[in-house]
C-alpha positions as CSV (number, residue, x, y, z in Angstrom):
1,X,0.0,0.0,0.0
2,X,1.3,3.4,-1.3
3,X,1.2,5.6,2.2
4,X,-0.5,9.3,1.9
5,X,2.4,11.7,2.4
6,X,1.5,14.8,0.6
7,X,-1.7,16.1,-0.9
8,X,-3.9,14.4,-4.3
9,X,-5.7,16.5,-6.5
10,X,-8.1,15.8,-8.4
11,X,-10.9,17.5,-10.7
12,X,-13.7,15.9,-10.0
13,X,-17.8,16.9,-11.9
14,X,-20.8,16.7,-9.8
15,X,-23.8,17.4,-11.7
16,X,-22.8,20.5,-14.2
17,X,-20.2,22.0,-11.3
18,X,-17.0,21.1,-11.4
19,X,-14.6,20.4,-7.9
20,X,-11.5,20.3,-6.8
21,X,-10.4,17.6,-4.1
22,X,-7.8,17.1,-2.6
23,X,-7.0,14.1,0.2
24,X,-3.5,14.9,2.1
25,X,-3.0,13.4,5.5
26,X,-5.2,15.7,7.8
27,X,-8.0,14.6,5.6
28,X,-10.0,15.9,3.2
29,X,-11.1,19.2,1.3
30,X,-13.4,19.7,-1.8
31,X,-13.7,23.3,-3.4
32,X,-15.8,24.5,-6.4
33,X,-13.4,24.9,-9.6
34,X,-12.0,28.5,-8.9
35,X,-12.6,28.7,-5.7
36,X,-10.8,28.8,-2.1
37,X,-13.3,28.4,0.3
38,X,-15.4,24.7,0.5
39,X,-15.8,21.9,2.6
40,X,-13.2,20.6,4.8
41,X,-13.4,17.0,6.8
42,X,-10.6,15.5,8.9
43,X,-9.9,11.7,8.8
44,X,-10.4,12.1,12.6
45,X,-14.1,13.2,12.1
46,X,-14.7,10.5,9.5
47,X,-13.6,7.8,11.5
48,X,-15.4,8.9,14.7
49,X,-19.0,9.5,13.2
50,X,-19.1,13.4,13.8
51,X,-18.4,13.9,9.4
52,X,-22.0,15.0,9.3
53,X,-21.9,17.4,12.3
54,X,-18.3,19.2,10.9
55,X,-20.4,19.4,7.1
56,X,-23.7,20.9,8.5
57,X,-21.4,23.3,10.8
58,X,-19.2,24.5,8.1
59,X,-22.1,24.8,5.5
60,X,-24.0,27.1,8.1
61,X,-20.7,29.4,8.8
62,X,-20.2,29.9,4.9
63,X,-24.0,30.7,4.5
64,X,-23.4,33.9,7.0
C-alpha cells in the first residue's frame, strides 16, 4: 500500500459543477473549480462519526 504523504488532486464533476479535491494526511477538502473556500473533513471526524456534524457546521458558517 502506497502511504499518503503529501496532498492528491483531483478534478472531480458533480452534476454540471465542477470540484477540486484534494485528500493529504489531515483529511480531506473539496472546493468548487476556482474557488478557495469549501468543505473541509478531517480523517479524525470521519472515523469517529461526527463527518455529518463538521459538514452541516461548516455549511451554516459559509451561509453567513
Amino acid at each position: 500500500m502506497t502511504p499518503l504523504d503529501k496532498p492528491v488532486r483531483r478534478e472531480v464533476q458533480i452534476g454540471d459543477e465542477l470540484y477540486t479535491l484534494t485528500i493529504d494526511p489531515a483529511g480531506l477538502k473539496l472546493v468548487p473549480k476556482g474557488r478557495r473556500k469549501g468543505l473541509e473533513l478531517a480523517w479524525s471526524e470521519l472515523v469517529s462519526g461526527d463527518a455529518a456534524l463538521a459538514a452541516a457546521l461548516q455549511a451554516s458558517l459559509q451561509e453567513k
